[in-house]
C-alpha positions in Angstrom: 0.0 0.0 0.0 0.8 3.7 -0.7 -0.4 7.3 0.3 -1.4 9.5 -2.6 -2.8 12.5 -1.5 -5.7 11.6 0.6 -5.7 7.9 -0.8 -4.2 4.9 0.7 -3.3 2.9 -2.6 -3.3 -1.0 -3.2 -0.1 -2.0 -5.0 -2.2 -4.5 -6.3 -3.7 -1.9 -9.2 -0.2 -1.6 -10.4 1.0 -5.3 -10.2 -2.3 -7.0 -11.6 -3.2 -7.0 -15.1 -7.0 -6.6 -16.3 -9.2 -5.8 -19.4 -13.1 -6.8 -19.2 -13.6 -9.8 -21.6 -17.5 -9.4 -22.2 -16.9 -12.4 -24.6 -16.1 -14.4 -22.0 -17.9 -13.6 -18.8 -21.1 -12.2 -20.6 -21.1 -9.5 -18.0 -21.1 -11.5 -14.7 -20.4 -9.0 -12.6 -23.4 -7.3 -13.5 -25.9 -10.6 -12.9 -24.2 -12.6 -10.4 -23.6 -11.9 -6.5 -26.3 -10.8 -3.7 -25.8 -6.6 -3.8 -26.1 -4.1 -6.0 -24.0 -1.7 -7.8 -22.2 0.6 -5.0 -23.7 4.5 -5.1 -22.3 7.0 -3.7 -25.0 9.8 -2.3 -24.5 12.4 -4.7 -25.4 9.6 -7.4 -28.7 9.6 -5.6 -30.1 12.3 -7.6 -28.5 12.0 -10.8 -30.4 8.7 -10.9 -33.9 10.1 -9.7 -33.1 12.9 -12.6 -32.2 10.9 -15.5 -34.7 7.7 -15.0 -37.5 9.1 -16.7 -34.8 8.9 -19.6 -33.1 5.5 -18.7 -36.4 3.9 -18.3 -37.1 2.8 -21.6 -33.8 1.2 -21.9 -34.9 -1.1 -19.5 -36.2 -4.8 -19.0 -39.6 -5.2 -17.9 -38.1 -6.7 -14.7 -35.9 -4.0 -14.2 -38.6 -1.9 -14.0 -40.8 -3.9 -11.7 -37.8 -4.2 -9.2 -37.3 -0.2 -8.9 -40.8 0.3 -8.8 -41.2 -2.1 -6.2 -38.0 -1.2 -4.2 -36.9 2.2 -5.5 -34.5 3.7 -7.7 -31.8 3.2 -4.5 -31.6 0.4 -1.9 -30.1 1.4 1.3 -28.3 -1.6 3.1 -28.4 -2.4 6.6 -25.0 -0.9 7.2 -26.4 1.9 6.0 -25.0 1.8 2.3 -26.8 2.5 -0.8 -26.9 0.5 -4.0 -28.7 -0.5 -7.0 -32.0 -2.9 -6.6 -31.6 -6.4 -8.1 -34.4 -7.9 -9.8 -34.9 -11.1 -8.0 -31.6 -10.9 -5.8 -29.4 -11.5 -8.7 -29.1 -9.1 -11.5 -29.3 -5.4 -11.5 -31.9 -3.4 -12.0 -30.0 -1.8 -14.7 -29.4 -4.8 -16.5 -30.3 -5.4 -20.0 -29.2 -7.7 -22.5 -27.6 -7.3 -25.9 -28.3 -9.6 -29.2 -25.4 -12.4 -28.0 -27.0 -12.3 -24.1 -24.5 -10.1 -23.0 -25.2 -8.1 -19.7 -25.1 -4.9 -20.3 -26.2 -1.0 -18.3 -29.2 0.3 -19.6 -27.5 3.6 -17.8 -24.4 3.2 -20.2 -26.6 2.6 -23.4 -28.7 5.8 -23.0 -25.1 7.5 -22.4 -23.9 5.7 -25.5 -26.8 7.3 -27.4 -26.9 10.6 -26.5 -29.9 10.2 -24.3 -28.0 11.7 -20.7 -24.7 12.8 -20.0 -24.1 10.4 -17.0 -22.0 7.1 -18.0 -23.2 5.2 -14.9 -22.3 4.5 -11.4 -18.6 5.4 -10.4 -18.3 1.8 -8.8 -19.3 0.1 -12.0 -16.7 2.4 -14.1 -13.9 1.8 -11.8 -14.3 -2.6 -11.4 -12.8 -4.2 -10.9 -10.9 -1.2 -8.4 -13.3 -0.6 -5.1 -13.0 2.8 -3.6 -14.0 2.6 0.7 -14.4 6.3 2.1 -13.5 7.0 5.8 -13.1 9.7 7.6 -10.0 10.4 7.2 -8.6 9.0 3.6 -10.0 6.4 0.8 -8.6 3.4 0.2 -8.2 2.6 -3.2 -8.2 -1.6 -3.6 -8.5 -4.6 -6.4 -11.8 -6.8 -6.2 -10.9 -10.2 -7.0 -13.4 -12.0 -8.0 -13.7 -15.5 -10.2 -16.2 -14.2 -12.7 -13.1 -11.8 -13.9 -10.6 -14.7 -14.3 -11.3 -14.1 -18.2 -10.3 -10.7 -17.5 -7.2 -11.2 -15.6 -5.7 -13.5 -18.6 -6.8 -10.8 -21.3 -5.2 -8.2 -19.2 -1.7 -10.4 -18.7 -2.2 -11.0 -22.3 -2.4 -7.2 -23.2 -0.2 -6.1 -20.7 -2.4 -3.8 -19.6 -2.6 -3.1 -15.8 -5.8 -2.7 -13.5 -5.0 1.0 -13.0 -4.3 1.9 -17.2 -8.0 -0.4 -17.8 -9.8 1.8 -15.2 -7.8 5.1 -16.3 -10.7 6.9 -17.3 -12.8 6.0 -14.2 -9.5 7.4 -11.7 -10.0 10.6 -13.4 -13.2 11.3 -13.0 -13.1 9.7 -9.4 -9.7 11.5 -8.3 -8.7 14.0 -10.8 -6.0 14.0 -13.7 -3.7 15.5 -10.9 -4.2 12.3 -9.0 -3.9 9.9 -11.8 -0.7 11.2 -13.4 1.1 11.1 -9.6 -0.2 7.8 -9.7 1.4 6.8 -13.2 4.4 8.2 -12.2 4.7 6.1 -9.1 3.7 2.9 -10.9 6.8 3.9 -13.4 9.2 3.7 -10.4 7.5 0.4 -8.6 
């Protein structure tokens, strides 16, 4: 681990190698596990502004689970998240012509519809960002529905912090990301 700025930084961003093989996984990540996507509370009402917009990107489902839960599920520890439909996929979850998981959020995006690309935990993954009071701490989520995404990456040589470069920046700033680069170049 290392400080930058007001971030305590996993070596593990620099060391590991990652690119998203949709191919592969289908978009796992989106569909499998027992939580939503991570929101932060700002995100909060970006979503409640641009539904009416993102709405008819989505399933059916999807629908039905926000209108039955809300557009943002707050956990018992007090975090907030996406709704899943049926306690697997997101709520934003729709599917493309090869029944690849895609975010309804990202296609409107995509098409000119909003200006939001979609949650900032979904644009950094496979990188997790934990807020305390006093820093962030800036880790790698390992998870087995990203092994396809581990070998692409080593295959690429691309590292988890170049995939998710875009993501840093709008998380930490371009100052943040270059001091960043400049430390992975001397690790």
């Amino acid at each position: 681990m290392f400080q930058l700025g007001k971030t305590i930084v996993s070596e593990e961003i620099i060391e590991n190698d990652f690119v998203c093989n949709l191919s592969a996984c289908k978009g796992a990540c989106c569909i499998d596990g027992d939580a939503g996507a991570p929101l932060e509370a700002e995100e909060v009402k970006i979503l409640e502004t641009i539904y009416p917009k993102v709405k008819p990107f989505l399933r059916d489902e999807g629908i039905e689970a926000i209108e039955q839960q809300g557009l943002v599920v707050k956990t018992e520890e007090g975090d907030l998240e996406t709704p899943l439909i049926n306690g697997a996929d997101c709520a934003f979850v729709i599917f493309d012509e090869k029944k690849v998981a895609r975010c309804a959020i990202e296609e409107a995006y995509n098409q000119g519809v909003i200006s939001w690309k979609k949650p900032i935990s979904c644009h950094l993954y496979p990188v997790r960002v934990k807020d305390y009071s006093e820093f962030s701490a800036v880790n790698y989520h390992r998870w087995q529905v990203c092994d396809d995404a581990c070998t692409l990456g080593k295959t690429l040589q691309i590292p988890i912090y170049k995939f998710v470069k875009e993501a840093l920046i709008r998380k930490f700033g371009e100052d943040w990301y270059n001091a960043l680069e400049q430390l992975a170049k001397s690790f």
